[in-house]
C-alpha positions as CSV (number, residue, x, y, z in Angstrom):
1,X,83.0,125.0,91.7
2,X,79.1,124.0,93.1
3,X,77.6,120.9,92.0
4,X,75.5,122.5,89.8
5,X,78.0,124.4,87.9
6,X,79.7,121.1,87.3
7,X,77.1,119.5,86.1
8,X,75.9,122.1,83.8
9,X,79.8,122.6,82.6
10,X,80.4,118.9,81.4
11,X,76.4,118.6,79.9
12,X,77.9,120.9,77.6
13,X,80.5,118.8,76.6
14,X,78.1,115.7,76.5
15,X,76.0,117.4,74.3
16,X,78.4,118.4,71.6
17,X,79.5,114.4,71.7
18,X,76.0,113.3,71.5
19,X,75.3,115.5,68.2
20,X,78.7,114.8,66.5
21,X,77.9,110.6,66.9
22,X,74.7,111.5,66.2
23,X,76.0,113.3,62.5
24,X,77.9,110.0,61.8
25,X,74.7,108.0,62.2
26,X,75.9,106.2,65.2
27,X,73.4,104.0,67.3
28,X,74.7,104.1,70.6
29,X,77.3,106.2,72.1
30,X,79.0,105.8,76.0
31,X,80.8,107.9,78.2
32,X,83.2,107.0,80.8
33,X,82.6,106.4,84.7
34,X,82.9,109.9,86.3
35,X,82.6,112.1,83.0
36,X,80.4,114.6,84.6
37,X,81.7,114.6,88.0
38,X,85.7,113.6,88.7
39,X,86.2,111.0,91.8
40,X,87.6,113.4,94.6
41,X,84.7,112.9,96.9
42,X,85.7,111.8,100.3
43,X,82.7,110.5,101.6
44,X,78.8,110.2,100.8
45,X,78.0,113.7,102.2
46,X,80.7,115.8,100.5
47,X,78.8,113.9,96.9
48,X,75.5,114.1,98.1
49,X,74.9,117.6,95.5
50,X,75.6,115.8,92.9
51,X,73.3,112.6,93.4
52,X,69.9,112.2,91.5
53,X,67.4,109.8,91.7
54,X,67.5,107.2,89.0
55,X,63.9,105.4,88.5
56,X,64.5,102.0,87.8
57,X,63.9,100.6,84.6
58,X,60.4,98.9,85.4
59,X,58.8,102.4,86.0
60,X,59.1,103.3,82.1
61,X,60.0,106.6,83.0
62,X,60.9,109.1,80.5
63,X,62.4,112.2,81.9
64,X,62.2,114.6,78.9
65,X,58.5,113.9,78.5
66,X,57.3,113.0,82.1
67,X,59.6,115.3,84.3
68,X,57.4,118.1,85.9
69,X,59.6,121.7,86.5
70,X,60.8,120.6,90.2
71,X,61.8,117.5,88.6
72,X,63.6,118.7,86.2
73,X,65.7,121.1,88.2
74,X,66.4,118.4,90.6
75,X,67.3,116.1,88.2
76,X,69.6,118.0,85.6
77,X,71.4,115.5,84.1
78,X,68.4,112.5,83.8
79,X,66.4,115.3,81.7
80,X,69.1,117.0,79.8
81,X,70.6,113.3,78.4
82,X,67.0,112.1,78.1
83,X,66.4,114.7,75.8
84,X,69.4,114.5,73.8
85,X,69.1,111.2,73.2
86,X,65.0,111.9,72.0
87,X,66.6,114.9,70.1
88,X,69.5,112.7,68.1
89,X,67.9,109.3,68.3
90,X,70.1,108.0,70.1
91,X,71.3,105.2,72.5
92,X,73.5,106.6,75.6
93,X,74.7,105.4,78.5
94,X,76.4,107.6,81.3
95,X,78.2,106.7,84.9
96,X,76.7,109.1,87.6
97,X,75.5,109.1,91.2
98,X,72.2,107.2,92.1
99,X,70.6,108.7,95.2
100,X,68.0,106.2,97.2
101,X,66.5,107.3,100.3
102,X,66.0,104.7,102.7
103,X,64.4,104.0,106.6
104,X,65.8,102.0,109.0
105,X,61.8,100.6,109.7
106,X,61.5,99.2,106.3
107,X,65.5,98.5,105.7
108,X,67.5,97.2,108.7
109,X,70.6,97.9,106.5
110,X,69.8,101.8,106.1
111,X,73.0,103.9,106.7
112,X,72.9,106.2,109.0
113,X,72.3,109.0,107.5
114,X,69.2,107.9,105.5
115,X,70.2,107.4,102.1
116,X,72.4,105.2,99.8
117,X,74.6,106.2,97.1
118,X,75.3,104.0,94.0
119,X,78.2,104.3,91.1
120,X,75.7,103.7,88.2
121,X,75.4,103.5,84.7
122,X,71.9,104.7,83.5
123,X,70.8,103.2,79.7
124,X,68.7,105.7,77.6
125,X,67.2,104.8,74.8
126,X,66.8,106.5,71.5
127,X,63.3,107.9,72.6
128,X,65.2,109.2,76.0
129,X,63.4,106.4,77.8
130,X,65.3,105.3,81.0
131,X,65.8,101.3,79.8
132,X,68.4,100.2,82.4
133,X,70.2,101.1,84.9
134,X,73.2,99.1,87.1
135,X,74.8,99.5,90.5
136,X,78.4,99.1,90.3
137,X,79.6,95.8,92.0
138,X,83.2,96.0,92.7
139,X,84.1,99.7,93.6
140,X,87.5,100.6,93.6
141,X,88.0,102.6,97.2
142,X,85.3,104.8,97.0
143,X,83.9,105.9,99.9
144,X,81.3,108.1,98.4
145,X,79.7,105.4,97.3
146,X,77.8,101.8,98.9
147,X,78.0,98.2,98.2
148,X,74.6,97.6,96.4
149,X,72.7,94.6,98.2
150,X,71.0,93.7,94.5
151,X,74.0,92.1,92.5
152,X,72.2,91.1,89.8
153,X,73.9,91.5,86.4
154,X,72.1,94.0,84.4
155,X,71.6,94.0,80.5
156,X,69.2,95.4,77.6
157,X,67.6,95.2,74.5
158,X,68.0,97.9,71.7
159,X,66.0,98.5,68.8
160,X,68.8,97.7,66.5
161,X,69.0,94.3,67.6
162,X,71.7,93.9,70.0
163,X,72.2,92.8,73.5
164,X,74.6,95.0,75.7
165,X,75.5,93.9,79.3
166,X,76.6,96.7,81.7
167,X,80.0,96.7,83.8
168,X,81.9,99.3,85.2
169,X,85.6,99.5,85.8
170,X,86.9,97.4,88.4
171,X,83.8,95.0,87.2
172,X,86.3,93.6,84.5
173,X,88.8,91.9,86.9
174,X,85.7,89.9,88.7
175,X,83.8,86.9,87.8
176,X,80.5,89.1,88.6
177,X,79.0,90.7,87.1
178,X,80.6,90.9,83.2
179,X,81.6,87.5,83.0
180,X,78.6,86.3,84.5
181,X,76.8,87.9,81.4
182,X,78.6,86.7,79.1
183,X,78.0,83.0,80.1
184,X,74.5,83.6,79.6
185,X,75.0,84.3,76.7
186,X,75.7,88.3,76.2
187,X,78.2,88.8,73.5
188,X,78.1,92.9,73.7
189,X,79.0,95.2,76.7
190,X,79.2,98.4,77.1
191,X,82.1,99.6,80.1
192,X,82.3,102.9,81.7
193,X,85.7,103.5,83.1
194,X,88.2,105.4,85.4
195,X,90.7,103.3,85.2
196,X,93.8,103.7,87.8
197,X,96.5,102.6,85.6
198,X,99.0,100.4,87.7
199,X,102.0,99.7,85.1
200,X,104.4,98.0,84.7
201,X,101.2,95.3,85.9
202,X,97.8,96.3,84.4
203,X,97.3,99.0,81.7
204,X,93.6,100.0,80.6
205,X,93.6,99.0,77.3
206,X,95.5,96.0,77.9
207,X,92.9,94.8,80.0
208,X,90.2,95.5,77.9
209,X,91.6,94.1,74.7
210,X,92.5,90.7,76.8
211,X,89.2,90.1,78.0
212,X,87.2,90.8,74.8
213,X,89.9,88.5,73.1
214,X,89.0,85.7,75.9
215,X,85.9,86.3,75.7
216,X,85.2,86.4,72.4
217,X,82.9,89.5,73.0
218,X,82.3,93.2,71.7
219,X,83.5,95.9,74.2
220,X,82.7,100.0,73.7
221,X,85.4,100.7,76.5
222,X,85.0,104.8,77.4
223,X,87.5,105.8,79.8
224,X,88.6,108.6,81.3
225,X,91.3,111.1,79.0
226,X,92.2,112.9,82.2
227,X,96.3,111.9,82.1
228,X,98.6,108.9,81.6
229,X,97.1,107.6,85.2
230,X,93.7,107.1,84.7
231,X,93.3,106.9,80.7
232,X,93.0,103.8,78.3
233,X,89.5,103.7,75.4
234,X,89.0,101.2,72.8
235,X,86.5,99.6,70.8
236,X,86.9,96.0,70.5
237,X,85.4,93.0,68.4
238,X,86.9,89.5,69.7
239,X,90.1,90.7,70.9
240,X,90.1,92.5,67.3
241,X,91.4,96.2,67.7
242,X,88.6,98.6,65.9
243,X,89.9,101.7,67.8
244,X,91.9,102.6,70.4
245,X,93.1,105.7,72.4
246,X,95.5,106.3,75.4
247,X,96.7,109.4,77.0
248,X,100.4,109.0,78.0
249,X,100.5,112.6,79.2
250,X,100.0,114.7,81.8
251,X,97.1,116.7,80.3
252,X,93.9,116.0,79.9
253,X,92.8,115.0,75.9
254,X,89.8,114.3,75.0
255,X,88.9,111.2,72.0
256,X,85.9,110.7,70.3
257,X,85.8,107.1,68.8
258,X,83.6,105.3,66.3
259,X,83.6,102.2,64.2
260,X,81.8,99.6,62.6
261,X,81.4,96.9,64.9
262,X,80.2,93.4,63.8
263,X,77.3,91.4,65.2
264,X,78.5,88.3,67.0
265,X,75.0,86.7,68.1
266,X,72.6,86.6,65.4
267,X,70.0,85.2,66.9
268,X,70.3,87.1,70.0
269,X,69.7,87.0,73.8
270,X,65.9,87.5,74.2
271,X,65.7,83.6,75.2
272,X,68.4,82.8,76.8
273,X,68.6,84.7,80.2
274,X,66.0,83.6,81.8
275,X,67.7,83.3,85.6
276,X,70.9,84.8,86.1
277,X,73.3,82.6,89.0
278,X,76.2,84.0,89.9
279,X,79.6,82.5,89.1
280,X,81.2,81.6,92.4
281,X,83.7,84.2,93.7
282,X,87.0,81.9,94.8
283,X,89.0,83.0,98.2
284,X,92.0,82.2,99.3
285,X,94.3,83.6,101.9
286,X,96.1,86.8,102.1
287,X,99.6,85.4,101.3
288,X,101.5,86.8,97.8
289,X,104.2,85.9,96.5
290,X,106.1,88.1,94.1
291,X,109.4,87.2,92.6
292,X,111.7,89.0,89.7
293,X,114.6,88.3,87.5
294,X,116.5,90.7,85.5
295,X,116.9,90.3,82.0
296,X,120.2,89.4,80.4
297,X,120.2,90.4,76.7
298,X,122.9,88.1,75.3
299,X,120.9,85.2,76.2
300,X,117.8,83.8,74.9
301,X,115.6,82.7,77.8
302,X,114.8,83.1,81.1
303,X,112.6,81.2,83.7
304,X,110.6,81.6,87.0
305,X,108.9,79.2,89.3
306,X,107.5,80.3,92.5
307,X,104.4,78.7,94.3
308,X,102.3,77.3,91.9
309,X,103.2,79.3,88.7
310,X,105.7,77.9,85.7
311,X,107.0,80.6,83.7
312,X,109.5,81.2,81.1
313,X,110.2,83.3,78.3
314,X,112.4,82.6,75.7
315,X,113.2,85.4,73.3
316,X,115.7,87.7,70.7
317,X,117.0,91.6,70.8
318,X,119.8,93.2,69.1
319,X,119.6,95.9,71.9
320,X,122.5,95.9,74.6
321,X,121.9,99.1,76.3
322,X,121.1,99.8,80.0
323,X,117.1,99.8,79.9
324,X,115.8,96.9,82.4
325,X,113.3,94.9,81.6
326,X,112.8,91.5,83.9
327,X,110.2,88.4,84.1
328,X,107.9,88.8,86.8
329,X,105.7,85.9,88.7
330,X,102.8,86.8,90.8
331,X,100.8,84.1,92.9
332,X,98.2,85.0,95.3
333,X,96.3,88.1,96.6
334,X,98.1,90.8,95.5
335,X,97.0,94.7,96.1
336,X,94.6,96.4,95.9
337,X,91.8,93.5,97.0
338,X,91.8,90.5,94.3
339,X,94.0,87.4,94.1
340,X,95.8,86.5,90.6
341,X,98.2,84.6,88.8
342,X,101.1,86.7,87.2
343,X,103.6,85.8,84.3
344,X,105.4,88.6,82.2
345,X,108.1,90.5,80.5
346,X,107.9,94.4,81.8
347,X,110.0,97.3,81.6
348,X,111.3,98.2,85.0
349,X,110.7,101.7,86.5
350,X,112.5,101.3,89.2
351,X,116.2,98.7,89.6
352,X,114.0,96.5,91.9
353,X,110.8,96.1,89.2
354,X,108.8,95.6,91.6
355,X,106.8,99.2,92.6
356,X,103.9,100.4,90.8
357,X,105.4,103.1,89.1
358,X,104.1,106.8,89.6
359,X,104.9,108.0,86.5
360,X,104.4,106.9,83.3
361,X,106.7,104.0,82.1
362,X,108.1,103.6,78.4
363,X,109.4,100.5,76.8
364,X,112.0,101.0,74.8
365,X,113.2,98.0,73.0
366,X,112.2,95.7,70.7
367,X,112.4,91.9,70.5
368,X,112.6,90.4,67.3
369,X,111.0,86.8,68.7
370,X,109.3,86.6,71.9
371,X,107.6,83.8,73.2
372,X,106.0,83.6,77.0
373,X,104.6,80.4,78.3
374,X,103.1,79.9,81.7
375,X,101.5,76.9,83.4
376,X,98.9,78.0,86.4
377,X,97.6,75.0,88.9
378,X,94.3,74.6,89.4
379,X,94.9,73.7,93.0
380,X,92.5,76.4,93.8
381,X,89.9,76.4,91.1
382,X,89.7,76.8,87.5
383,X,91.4,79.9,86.1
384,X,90.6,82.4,83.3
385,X,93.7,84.1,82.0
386,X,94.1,87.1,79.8
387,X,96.7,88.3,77.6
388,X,98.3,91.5,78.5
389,X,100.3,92.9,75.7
390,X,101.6,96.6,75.2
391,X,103.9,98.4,72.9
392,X,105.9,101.3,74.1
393,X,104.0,103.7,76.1
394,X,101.4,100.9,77.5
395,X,99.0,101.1,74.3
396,X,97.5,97.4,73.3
397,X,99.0,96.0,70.3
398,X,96.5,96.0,67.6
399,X,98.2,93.0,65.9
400,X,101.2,90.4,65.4
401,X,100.8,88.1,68.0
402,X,98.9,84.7,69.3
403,X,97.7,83.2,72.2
404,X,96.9,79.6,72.7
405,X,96.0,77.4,75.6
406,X,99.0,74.6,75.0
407,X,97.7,71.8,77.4
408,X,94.9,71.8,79.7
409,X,95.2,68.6,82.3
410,X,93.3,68.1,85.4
411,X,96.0,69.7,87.4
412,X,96.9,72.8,85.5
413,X,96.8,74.7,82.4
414,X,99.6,76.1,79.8
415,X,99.6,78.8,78.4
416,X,101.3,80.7,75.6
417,X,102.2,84.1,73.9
418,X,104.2,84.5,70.9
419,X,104.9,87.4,68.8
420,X,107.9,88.0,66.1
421,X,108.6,90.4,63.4
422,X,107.1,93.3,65.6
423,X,107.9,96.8,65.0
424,X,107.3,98.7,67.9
425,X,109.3,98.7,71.6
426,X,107.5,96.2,74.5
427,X,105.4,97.7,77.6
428,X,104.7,94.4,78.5
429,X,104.0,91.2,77.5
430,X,101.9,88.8,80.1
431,X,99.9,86.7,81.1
432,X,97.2,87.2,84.0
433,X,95.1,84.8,85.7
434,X,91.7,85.3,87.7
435,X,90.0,82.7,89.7
């Protein structure tokens, strides 16, 4: 199918979303990273078609009322969401390609072929104004796309008094730009995502409900619906479950979300980011360690220790069947390009529990008390760790369990996650450090 075709094809579909939110007298809608184009570019050329020129924000531009005819054909989906957003009075915010032509004179870090191309997320506010737009940070092995040289985190205002940083995918694992934000203050995100679902280790949702419950921040999560691979939406409020929505199967389904969400900062971020510095990045070699242990059924506990990671789970299951689950530890850098620390419970997909399974993976029994601790050194650096918790078919658990830091020395920290009475089967049950 031509760029254009594609384009106009998923439009459609953005418009019928827009209108529907825009019924239920919602202020801001998002849509996930690559909803109007799919990732299967190989390299900047083969995506070039689909590239448009996103003004930055300081320009005031506003497509639907300033875009002359050539503009507008050139630039289909800048003026078709400016105007539905004008149209529906509306906030939205879309992932697409941002095309910037360059000249070796004036750039000495011009690619060769003249232009770069940026995974963005474009802001438009509920006059179709262009209010923000931000260069994805971390990309995720995409070659049709550049490193931007600005990594400046990027947030806005809105006219119903809320802050929203920006992030995108892969952003949520790093230090920069999301958590960067919220240390300054931003208590609101909004995340478009295509998120390459890696179980037994990192599910979508999981991730997303972790870091909004660390974080203590709103997050309007819009991933993609296209299969159980790269699927996982929610809206959260401090680790609070408002909505949630996974595809677990091989088709693509499509969710519409919406929900009350509460204002966390009252007063607001107008004052307080003032000059954004980055939160150092920590490196450490390529070495990882990854080590496994079955579970036995008829006992109670189970422990790991390998490098500098502590962790044990102590639990209880009436089940004595032939499904494998088993305690995993990870310390170090471990695929695809970040280093981590790793404690959990998992179901296997494969005898060895160690392979990132490529097919979907569903837990199947139930613990009646479960109770993970882990202790992570700070030999490298301070550490923020997540909870990553799933029921059966990798879908975050809304409720019925608690995280709490136990000790916190100079040398390392303890963590813990406890759940009983639960009545749904374990994905997984872990906890996931980031430097």
């Amino acid at each position: 199918m031509k760029a254009n075709k594609i384009i106009e094809t998923n439009l459609k579909y953005y418009k019928q979303y827009i209108e529907n939110a825009s019924k239920e007298k919602t202020q801001i809608i998002v849509f996930p990273e690559y909803g109007i184009f799919s990732p299967i570019w190989p390299n900047k050329s083969s995506i070039f078609p689909l590239l448009e020129i996103v003004p930055d924000a300081s320009q005031n531009v506003n497509p639907v009322l300033d875009f002359d005819e050539l503009e507008k054909e050139q630039s289909p989906i800048l003026y078709t969401i400016s105007k539905l957003a004008r149209e529906n009075n509306i906030y939205v915010v879309v992932d697409m390609g941002d095309l910037q032509y360059c000249d070796k004179l004036d750039d000495i870090n011009c690619p060769p072929d003249g232009f770069y191309s940026f995974n963005t997320q474009v802001v438009f506010s509920n006059t179709g104004l262009i209010l923000q737009k931000y260069h994805k940070i971390n990309l995720y092995y995409e070659n049709e796309y550049d490193y931007p040289k600005d990594k400046t985190p990027k947030h806005f205002n809105t006219s119903f008094g809320v802050t929203f940083g920006l992030g995108i995918c892969f952003d949520i694992i790093f230090k920069n730009p999301m958590q960067t934000l919220q240390k300054y203050g931003i208590t609101d995100f909004v995340y478009s995502t295509w998120w390459v679902n890696t179980p037994p280790f990192l599910q979508a949702t999981t991730m997303q409900l972790g870091w909004s419950y660390v974080m203590g921040v709103n997050i309007l999560a819009s991933g993609s619906g296209a299969n159980w691979f790269n699927s996982g939406s929610g809206i959260y409020s401090g680790g609070n479950v408002l909505d949630i929505h996974y595809n677990h199967g091989y088709e693509k389904m499509n969710q519409m979300m919406i929900a009350d969400v509460p204002i966390l900062n009252k007063l607001g971020t107008k004052n307080i980011i003032k000059e954004i510095k980055f939160l150092p990045e920590i490196q450490q070699n390529n070495v990882v360690r990854i080590e496994t242990k079955i579970l036995n059924y008829e006992e109670n506990f189970v422990s790991l220790d390998i490098g500098t990671v502590n962790c044990r789970l102590d639990y209880s299951t009436n089940y004595r069947g032939n499904s494998t689950y088993a305690l995993v530890v990870v310390d170090g850098y471990y695929w695809p390009s970040f280093q981590c620390k790793y404690c959990g419970l998992f179901k296997c997909s494969k005898k060895n529990c160690t392979e990132v399974a490529k097919y979907p993976v569903y837990g199947d029994v139930a613990f009646d008390n479960i109770v993970l601790t882990g202790e992570f050194s700070k030999q490298q650096g301070e550490l923020t760790t997540f909870p990553i918790i799933s029921e059966g078919y990798g879908l975050s658990f809304k409720q019925g369990w608690d995280y709490t830091i136990v000790n916190d020395s100079i040398s390392s920290t303890q963590y813990q996650i406890e759940a009983s009475g639960l009545d749904k089967t374990i994905h997984n049950f872990a906890l996931f450090g980031r430097y």
